[in-house]
DOVONU-815235 format. One line per field, with one value per residue (C-alpha): residue number from 1; residue in one letter; x, y, z. Coordinates in nm, 2 decimals, padded with zeros to 4 digits, always signed. Each point is the difference from the previous one (the first is absolute). Layout:
<recs>
n = NUM, ...
res = A, ...
x = X, ...
y = Y, ...
z = Z, ...
</recs>
This chain:
<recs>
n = 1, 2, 3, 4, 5, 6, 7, 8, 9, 10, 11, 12, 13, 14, 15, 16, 17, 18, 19, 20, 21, 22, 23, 24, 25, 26, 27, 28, 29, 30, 31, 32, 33, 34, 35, 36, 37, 38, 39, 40, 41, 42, 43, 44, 45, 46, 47, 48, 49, 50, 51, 52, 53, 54, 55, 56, 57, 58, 59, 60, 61, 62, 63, 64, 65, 66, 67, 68, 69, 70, 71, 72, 73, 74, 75, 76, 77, 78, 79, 80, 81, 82, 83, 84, 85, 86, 87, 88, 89, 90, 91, 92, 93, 94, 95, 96, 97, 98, 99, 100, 101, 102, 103, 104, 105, 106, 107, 108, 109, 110, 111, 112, 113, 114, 115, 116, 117, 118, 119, 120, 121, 122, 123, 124, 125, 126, 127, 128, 129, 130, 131, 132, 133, 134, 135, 136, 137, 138, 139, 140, 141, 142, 143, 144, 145, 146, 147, 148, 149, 150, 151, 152, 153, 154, 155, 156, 157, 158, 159, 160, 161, 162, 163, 164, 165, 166, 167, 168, 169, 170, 171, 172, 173, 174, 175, 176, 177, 178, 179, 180, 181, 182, 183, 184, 185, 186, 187, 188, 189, 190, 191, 192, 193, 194, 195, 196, 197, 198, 199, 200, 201, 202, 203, 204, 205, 206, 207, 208, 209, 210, 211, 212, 213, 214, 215, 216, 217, 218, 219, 220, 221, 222, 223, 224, 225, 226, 227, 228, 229, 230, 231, 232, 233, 234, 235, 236, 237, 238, 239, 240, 241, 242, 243, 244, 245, 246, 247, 248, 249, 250, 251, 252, 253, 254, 255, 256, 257, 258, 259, 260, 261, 262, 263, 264, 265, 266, 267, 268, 269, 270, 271, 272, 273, 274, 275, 276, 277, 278, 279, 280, 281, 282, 283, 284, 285, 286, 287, 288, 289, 290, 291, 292, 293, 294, 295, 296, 297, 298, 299, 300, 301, 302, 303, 304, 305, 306, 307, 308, 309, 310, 311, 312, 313, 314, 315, 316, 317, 318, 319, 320, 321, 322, 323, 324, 325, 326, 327, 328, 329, 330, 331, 332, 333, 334, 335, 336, 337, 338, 339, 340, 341, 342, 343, 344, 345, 346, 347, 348, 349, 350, 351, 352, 353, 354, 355, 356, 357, 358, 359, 360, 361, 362, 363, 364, 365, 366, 367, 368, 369, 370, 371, 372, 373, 374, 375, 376, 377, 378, 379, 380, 381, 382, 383, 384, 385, 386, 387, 388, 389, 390, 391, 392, 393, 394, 395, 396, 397, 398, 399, 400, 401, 402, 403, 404, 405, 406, 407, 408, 409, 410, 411, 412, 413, 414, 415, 416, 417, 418, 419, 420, 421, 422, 423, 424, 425, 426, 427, 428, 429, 430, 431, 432, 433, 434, 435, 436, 437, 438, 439, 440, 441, 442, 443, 444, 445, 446, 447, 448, 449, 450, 451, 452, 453, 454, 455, 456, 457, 458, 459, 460, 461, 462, 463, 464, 465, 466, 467, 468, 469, 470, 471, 472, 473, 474, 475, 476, 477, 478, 479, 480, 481, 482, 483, 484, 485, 486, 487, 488, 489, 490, 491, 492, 493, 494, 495, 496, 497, 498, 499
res = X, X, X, X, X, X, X, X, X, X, X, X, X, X, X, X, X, X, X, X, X, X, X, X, X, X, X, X, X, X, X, X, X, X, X, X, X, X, X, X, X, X, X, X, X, X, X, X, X, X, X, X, X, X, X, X, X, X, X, X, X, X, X, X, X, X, X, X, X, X, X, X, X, X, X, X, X, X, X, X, X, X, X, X, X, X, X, X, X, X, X, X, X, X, X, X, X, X, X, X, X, X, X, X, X, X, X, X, X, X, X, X, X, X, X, X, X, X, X, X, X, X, X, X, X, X, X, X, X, X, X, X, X, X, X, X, X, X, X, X, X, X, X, X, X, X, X, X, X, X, X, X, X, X, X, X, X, X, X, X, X, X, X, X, X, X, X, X, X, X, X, X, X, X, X, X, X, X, X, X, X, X, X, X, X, X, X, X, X, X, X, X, X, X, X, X, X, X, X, X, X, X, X, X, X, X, X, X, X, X, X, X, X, X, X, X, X, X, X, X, X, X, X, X, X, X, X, X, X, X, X, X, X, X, X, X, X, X, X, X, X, X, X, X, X, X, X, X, X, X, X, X, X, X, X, X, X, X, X, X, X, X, X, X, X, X, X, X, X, X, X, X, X, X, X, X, X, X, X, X, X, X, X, X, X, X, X, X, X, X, X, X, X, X, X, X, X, X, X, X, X, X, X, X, X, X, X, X, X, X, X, X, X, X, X, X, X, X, X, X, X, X, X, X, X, X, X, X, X, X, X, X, X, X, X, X, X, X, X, X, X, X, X, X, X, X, X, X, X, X, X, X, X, X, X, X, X, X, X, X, X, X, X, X, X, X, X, X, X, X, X, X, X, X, X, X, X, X, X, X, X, X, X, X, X, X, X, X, X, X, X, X, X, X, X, X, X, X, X, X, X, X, X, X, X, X, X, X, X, X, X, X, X, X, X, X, X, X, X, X, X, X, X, X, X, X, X, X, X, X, X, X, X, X, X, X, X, X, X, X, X, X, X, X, X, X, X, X, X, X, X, X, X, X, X, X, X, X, X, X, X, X, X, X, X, X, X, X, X, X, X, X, X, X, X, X, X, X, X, X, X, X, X, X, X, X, X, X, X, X, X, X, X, X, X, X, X, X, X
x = -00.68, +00.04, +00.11, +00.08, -00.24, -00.04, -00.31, -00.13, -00.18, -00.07, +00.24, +00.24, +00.18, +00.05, +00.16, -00.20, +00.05, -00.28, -00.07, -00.23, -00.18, -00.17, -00.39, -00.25, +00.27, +00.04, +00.31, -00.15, +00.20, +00.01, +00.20, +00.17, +00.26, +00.10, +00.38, +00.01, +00.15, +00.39, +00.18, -00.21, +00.10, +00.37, -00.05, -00.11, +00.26, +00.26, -00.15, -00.26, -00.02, +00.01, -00.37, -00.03, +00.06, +00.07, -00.08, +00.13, -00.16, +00.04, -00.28, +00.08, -00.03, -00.31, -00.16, +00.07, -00.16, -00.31, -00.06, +00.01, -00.20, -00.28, +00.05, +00.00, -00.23, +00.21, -00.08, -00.33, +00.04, +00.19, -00.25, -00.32, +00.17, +00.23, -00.29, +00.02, -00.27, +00.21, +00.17, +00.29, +00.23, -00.06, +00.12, -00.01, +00.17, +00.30, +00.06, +00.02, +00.27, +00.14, +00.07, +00.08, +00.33, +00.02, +00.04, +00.17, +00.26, -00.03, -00.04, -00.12, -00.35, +00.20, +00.17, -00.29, -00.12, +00.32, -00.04, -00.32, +00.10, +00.22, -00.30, -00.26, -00.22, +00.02, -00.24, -00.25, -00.02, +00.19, +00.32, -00.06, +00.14, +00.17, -00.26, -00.24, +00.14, +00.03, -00.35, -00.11, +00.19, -00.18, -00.31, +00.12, -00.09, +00.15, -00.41, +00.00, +00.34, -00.17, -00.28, +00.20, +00.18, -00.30, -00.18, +00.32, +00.08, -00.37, +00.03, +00.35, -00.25, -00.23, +00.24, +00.09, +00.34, +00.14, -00.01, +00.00, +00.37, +00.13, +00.36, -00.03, +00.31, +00.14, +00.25, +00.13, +00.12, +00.25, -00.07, +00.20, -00.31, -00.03, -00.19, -00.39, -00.30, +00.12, +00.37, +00.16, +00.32, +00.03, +00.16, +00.08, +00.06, +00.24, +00.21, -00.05, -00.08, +00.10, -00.30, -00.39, -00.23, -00.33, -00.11, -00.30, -00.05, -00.13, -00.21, +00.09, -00.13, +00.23, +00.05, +00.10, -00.34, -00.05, -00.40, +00.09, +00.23, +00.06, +00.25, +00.07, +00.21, +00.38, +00.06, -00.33, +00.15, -00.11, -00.21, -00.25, -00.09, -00.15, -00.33, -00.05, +00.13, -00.22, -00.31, +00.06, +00.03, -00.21, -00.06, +00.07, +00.32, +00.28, +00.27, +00.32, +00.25, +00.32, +00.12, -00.03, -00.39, +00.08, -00.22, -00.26, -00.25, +00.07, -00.06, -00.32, -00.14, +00.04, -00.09, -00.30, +00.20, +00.28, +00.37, +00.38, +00.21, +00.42, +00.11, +00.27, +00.34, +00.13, -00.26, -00.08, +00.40, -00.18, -00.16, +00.30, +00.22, -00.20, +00.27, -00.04, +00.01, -00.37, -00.11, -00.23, +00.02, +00.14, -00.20, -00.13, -00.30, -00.17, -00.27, +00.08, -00.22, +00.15, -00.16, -00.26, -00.10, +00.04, +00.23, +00.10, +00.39, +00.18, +00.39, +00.15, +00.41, +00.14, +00.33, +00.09, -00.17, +00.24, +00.31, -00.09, -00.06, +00.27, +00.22, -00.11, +00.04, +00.34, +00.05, -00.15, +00.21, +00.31, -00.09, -00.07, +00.29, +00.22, -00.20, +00.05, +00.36, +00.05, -00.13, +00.21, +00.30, -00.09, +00.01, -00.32, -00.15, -00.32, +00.13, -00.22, -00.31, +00.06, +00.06, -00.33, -00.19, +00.16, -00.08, -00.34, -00.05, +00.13, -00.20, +00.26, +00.05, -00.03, +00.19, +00.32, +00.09, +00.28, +00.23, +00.28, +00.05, -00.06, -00.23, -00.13, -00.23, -00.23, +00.00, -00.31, -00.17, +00.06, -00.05, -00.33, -00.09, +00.11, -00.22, -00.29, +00.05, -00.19, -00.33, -00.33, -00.27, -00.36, -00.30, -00.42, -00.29, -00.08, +00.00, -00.15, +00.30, +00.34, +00.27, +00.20, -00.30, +00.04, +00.33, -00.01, -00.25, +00.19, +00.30, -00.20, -00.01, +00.26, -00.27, -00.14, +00.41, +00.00, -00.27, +00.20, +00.36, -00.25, -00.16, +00.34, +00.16, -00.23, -00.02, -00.38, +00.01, +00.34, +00.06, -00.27, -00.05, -00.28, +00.05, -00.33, -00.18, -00.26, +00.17, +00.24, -00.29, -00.15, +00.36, +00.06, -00.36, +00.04, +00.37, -00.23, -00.23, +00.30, +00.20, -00.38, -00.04, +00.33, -00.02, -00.31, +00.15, +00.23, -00.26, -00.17, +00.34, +00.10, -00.26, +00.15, +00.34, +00.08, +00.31, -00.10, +00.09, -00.10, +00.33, -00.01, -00.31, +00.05, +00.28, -00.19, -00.26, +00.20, +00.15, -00.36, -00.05, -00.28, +00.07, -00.22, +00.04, -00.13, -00.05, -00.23, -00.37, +00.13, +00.15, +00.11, +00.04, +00.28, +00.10, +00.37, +00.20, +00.33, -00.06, -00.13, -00.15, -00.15, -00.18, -00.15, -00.13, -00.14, -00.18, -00.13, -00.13, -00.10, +00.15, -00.02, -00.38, +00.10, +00.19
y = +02.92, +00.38, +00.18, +00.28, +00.21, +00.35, +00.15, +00.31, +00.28, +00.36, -00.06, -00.11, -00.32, -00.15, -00.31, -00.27, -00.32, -00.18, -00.34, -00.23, -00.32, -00.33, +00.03, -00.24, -00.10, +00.37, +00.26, +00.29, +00.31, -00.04, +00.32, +00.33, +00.22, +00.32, +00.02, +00.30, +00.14, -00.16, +00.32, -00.11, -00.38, +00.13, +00.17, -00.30, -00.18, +00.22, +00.18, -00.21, +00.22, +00.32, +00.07, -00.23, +00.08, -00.22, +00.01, -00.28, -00.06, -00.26, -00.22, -00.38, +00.11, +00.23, -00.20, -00.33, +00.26, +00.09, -00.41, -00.07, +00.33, -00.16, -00.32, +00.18, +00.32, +00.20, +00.35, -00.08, -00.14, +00.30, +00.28, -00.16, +00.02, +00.30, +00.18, +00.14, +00.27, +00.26, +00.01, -00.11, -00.27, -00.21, -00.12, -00.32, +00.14, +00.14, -00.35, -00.15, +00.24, -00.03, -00.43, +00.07, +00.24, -00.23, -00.28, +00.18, +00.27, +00.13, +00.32, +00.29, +00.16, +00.28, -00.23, -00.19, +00.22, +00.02, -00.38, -00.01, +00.17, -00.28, -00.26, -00.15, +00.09, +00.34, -00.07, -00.09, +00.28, +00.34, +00.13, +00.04, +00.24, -00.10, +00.21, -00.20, -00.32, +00.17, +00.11, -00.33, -00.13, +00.24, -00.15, -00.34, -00.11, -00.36, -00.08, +00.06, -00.21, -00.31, -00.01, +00.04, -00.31, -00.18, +00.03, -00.10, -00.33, -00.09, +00.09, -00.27, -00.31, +00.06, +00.00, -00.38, +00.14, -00.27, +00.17, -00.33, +00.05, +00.30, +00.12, +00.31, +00.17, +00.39, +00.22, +00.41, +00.24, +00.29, +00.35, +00.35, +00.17, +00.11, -00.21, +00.01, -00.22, -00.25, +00.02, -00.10, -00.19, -00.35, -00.31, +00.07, -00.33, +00.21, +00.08, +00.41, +00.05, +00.32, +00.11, -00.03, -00.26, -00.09, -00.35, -00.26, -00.33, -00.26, -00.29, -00.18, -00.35, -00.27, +00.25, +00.28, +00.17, +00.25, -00.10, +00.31, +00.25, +00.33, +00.23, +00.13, +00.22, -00.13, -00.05, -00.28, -00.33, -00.20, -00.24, +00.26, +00.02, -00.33, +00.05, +00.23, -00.28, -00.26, +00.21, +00.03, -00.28, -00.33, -00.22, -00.31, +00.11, -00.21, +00.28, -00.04, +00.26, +00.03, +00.02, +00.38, -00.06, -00.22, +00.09, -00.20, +00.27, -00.07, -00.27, -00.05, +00.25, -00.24, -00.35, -00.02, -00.03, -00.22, +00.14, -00.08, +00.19, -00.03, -00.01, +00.19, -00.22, +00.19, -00.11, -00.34, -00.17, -00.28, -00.08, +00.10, -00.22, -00.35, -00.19, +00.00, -00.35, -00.04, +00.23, -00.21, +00.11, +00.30, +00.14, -00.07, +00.00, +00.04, +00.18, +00.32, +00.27, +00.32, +00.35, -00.11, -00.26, -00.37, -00.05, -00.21, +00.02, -00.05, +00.07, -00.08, +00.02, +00.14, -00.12, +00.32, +00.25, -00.16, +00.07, +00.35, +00.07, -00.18, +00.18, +00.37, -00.14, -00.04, +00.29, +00.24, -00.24, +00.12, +00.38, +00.04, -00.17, +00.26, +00.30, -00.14, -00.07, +00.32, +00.19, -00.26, +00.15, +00.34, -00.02, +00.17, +00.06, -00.12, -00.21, -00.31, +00.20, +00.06, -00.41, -00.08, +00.26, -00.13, -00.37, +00.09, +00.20, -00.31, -00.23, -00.19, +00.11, -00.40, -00.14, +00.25, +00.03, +00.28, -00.18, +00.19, +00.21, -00.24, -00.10, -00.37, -00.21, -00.20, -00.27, -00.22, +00.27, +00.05, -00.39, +00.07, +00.32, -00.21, -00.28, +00.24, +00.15, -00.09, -00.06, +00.20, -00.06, +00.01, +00.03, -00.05, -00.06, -00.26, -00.35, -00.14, +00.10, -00.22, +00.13, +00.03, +00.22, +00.25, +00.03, +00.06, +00.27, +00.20, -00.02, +00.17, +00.33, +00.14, +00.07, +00.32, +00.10, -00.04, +00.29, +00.22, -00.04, +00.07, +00.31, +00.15, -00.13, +00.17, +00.30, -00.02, +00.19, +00.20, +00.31, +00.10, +00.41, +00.04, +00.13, -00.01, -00.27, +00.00, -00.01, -00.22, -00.29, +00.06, -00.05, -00.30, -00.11, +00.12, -00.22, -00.28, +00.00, +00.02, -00.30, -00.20, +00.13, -00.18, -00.30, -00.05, +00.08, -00.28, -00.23, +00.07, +00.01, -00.33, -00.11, +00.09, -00.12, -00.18, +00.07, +00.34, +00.13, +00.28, +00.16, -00.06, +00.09, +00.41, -00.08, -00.12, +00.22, +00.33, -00.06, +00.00, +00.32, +00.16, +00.20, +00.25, +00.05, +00.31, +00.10, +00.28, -00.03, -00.42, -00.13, -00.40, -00.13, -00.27, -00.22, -00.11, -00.21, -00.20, -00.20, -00.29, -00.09, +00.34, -00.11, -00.30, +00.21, +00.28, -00.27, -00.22, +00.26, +00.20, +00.28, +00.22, +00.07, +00.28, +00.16
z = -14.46, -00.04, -00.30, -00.14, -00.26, -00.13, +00.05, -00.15, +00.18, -00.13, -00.29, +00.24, +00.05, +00.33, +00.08, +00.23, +00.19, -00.11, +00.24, -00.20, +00.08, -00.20, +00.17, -00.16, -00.31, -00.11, +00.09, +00.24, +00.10, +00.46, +00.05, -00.17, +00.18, -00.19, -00.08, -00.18, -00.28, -00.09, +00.19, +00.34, -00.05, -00.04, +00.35, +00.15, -00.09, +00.05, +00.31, +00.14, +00.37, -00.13, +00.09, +00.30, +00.34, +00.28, +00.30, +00.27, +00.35, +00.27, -00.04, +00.19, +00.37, +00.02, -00.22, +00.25, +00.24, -00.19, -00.06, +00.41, +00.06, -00.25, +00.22, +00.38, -00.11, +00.26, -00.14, +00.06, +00.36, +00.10, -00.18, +00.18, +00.32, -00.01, -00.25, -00.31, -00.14, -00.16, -00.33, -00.07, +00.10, +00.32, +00.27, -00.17, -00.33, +00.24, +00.16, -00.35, -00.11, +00.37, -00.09, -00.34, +00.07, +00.27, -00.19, -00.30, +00.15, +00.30, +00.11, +00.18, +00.01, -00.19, -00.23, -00.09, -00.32, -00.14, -00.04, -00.12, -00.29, -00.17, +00.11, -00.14, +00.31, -00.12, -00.22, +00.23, +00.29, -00.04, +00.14, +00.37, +00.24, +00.33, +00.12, -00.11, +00.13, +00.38, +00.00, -00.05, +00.25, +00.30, -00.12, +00.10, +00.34, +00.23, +00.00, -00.39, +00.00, +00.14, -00.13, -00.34, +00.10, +00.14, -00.36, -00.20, +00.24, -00.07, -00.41, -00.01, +00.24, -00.27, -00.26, +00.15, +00.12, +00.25, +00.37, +00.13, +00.14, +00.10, +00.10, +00.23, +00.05, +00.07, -00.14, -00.01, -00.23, +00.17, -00.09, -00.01, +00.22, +00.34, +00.28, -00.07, +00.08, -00.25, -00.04, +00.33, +00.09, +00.02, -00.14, -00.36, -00.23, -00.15, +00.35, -00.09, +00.39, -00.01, -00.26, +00.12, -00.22, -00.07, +00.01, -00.21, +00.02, -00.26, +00.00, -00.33, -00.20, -00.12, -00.34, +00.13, +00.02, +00.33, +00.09, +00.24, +00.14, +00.21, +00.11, +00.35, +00.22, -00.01, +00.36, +00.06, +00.05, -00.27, +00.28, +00.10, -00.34, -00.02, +00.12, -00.27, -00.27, +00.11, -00.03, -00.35, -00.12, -00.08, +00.31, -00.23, -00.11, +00.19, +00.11, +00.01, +00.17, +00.13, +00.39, +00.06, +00.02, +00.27, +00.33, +00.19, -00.06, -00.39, +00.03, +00.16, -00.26, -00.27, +00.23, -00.18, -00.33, -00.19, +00.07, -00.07, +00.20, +00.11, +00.32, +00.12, +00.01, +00.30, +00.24, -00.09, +00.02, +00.11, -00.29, -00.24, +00.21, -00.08, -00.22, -00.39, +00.06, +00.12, -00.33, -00.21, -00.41, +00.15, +00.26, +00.33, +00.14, +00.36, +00.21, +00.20, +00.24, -00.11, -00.10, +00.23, -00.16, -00.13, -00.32, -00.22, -00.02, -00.33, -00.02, -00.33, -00.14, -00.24, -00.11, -00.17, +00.23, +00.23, -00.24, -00.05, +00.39, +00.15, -00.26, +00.13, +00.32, -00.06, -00.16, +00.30, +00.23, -00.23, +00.02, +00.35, +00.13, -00.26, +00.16, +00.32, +00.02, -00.14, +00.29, +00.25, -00.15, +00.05, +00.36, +00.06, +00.37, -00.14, -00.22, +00.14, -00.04, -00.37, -00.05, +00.15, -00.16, -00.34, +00.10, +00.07, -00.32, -00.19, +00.27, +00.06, +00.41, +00.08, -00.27, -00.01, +00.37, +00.15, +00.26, +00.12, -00.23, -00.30, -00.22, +00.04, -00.21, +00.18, -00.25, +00.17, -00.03, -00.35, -00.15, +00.19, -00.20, -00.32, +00.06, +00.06, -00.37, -00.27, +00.20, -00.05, +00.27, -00.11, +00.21, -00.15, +00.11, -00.33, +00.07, -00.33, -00.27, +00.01, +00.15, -00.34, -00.14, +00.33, -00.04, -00.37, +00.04, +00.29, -00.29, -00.24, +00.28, -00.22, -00.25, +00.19, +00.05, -00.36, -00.03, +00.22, -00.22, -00.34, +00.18, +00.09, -00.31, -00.24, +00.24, +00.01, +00.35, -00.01, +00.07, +00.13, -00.09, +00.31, +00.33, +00.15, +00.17, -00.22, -00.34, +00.12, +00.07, -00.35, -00.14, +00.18, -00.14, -00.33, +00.00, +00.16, -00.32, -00.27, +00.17, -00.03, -00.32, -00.09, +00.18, -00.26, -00.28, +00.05, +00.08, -00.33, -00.17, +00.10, -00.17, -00.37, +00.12, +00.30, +00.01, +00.06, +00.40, +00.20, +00.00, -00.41, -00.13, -00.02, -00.18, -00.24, -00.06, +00.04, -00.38, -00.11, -00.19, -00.20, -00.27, -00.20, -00.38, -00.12, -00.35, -00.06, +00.13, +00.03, +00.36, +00.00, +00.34, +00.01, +00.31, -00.02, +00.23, -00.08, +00.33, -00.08, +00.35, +00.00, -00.31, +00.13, +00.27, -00.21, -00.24, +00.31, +00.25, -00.38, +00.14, -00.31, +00.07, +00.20, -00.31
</recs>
């Protein structure tokens, strides 16, 4: 136990904690620390920071960051194939600090130093410029892109990530800037038609984890992109996508592969109008020669999926008949024109029909559409899984949606402060690499907590702070959280070796 003694030194007396120890039977002084005289010990007490300064910097993200980079080695993937012989930071270092603000708070090439400066990654590269940042970016090439991407998918197969099921799917982001090579007009998630966009797909595991992804020009139909998706990905991997990719020529790319697609509902009636009745555990199942080729045919129901549609149904049923009726009263000369172009925007031209000047329900038509609801057709080439296991994998396509609702919730591509070409695909593969970067943070995360998700785990590590304690010549470094989760992830991934 510690105690206190005085000591005397130059005619002097000092006070000391003195720390001593029983070794081999016999009392042995471990440790002194100098006090000082009875006025310094008074100070202490009284004023214990009045020769300390603090300094506090975010710590819990970056150094997330710095543990995956240590995992993927992406700075150096990107120097040995971008180059690096100069002093000075790299291209490597700059992609590092890209995902970091990414991942940490946003901002623009010109905004990123101001951040730096209240975070810990500071400490590790210097303020850059914007400057900086955009000469980088000319030095990126699409051939340096890919084969970027082509030595990270190989780094996560050797790291034993599963890419035996992948989820392919496409999205767009809308931007302020004119029309260019890459930002074109086109169908916008977000219905801002009037605004051009650029578009990326993702091919994404069961945990969230894009094995690979691009960005194109806004106005490519998200179907001629798949030749390009298939190529880089695993020929193993069963892929699973959604009914934009529909095409015969799709399909016979991947006929030498396993695949779960869904067939549109509007041209197969015949198969959504087989009773519920002859559903077996919920589902049915038969053979069919469509996309050019022999399928198996699995269409299952869902009881709620049915609720939910047959109430918007109703609801668009509701609406148009209000716009329409409104327009019979006001006696227009084209007043039928302006019905049928409302019916048709609502699709509802055969269900709501105009008979001398009224409106008329065809309700056959309607307890048809209902009994159609509810149904998802699936098409694959795999005969040796249960039906229950194909259906249960197509459900898990809203994993790679998920990775588009993280991407735009944490703003990992928005705004986009580029107006060239060139910039703006090195933007889009710069965003690319900080979503990744995320999706393995949580993945590593989980593993201190699993009740840890991907929209959650920032959350957690943002309160993570490092604070610097100087007094005089002496700086103590102390790590300090008061989330709890973020602990357990700063002890299990020992995040504090970065300090």
């Amino acid at each position: 136990m510690p105690g206190l003694v005085w000591k005397t030194i130059n005619k002097k007396k000092y006070l000391v904690i003195r720390w001593k120890k029983r070794i081999n039977g016999k009392s042995r002084i471990i440790k002194e620390v100098y006090v000082g005289d009875l006025d310094k010990l008074a100070t202490i007490i009284e004023n214990p920071m009045k020769d300390i300064n603090a300094l506090s910097l975010s710590y819990g993200t970056s150094a997330a960051v710095f543990h995956i980079e240590s995992m993927l080695n992406l700075k150096s993937i990107i120097n040995e194939v971008v180059g690096h012989t100069e002093n000075g930071l790299s291209p490597g270092d700059y992609t590092i600090i890209f995902i970091a603000n990414r991942l940490s708070d946003p901002r623009s090439k010109n905004g990123i130093s101001e951040w730096m400066k209240n975070d810990f990654i500071s400490t590790k590269y210097r303020i850059v410029t914007s400057q900086s940042f955009w000469n980088i970016m000319e030095r990126i090439d699409a051939n340096e892109i890919k084969a970027i991407m082509d030595r990270i998918k190989e780094k996560m197969l050797s790291l034993g990530y599963d890419a035996s099921k992948l989820f392919i799917d496409a999205s767009n982001v809308y931007t302020f800037m004119e029309e260019n090579e890459m930002a074109k007009k086109g169908y916008n998630k977000k219905h801002r038609y009037d605004l051009n966009q650029i578009s990326y797909y993702i091919a994404s595991n069961l945990d969230y984890i894009p094995l690979y992804g691009e960005s194109y020009p806004g106005n490519v139909f998200d179907g001629r992109v798949f030749k390009t998706i298939i190529m880089n990905i695993p020929k193993s991997a069963i892929i699973i996508f959604d009914s934009g990719y529909n095409s015969e020529e799709n399909i016979s790319l991947i006929s030498d592969r396993k695949y779960i697609g869904s067939l549109r509902p509007s041209d197969n009636h015949e198969l959504l109008d087989i009773p519920i009745e002859e559903y077996k555990d919920g589902y049915y199942e038969t053979m069919k020669h469509t996309l050019g080729k022999d399928h198996r045919i699995i269409i299952y129901f869902s009881k709620n999926r049915r609720e939910r549609e047959e109430r918007s149904l109703l609801k668009s049923i509701e609406c148009a008949i209000e716009k329409c009726q409104s327009i019979l009263k006001s006696g227009l000369s084209n007043k039928d024109e302006k019905i049928m172009n409302i019916l048709e925007k609502y699709h509802l031209q055969e269900t709501i029909l105009l008979k001398e000047n009224r409106l008329e329900i065809d309700q056959e038509h309607l307890n048809k559409r209902i009994d159609r609801l509810g149904k998802t057709i699936l098409f694959t080439n795999i005969m040796d899984l249960e039906a229950q296991e194909i259906i249960e994998l197509y459900k898990k396509r809203n994993r790679v949606e998920h990775c588009f609702r993280e991407i735009s919730r944490f703003d990992l591509i928005s705004p986009i402060y580029h107006w060239t070409p060139k910039k703006i695909k090195v933007h889009m593969f710069l965003s690319y690499l900080a979503y990744l970067f995320l999706s393995l943070i949580y993945n590593e995360a989980k593993k201190a907590d699993d009740n840890i998700s991907l929209e959650t785990v920032l959350s957690h590590l943002s309160p993570i702070n490092i604070i610097y304690l100087t007094d005089g010549k002496k700086t103590k470094k102390v790590i300090s959280t008061k989330d709890e989760t973020g602990m357990k992830i700063l002890k299990y991934l020992n995040l504090e070796r970065f300090q």
